[in-house]
N, C-alpha and C positions, 0 to 999 in steps of 0.2 A: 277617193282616197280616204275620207272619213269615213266611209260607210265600214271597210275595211279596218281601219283602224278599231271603230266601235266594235266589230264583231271579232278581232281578236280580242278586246280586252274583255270581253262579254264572255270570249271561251276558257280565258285565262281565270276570270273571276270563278264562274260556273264549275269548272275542276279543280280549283282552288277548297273549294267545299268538300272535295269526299277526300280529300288527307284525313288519314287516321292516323292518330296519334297514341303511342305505348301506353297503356297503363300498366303501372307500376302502383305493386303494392308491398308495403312493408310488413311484414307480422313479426311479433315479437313473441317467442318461446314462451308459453305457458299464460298471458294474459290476455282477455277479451280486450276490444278496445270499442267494439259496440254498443248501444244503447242496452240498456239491461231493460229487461220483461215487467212489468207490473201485471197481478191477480188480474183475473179478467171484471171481478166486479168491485175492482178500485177504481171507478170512473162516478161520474155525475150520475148519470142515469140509478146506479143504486146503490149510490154512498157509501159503499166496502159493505154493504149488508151481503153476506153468502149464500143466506137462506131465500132473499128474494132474487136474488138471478139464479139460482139452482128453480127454483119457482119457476123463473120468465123461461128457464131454458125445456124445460118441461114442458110446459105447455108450448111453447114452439115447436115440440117434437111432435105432441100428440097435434096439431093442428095439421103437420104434413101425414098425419097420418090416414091415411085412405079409409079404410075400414070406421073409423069413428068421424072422417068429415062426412061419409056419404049415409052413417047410419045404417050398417049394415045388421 
């Protein structure tokens, strides 16, 4: 009778889990209510300088770039 017992409540719990629940979202006409965007080189790495992540991204390019890694 236990065992029984245990393995209903084991199925009961087990399908208890995939209930999915509505999400519900509210938007309000005409305002964002998300986190807003910061410049991409407002961070630590390059201290709002534009010119040195316009730099870092550059060479980021030219380094995927096949013809100048392989020295053609």
């Amino acid at each position: 009778m236990s065992k029984l017992v245990i393995a209903l409540l084991a199925a009961v719990f087990g399908l208890s889990a995939c209930g999915d629940k509505e999400a519900v979202v509210v938007y309000k006409q005409g305002s964002y209510s998300g986190k807003t965007d910061g410049k991409p080189w407002e961070n630590a790495a390059f201290a709002g300088d534009k010119a040195k992540w316009e730099g870092s991204i550059r060479a980021r390019g030219q380094a995927q770039n096949e013809s100048k890694r392989v020295g053609d």
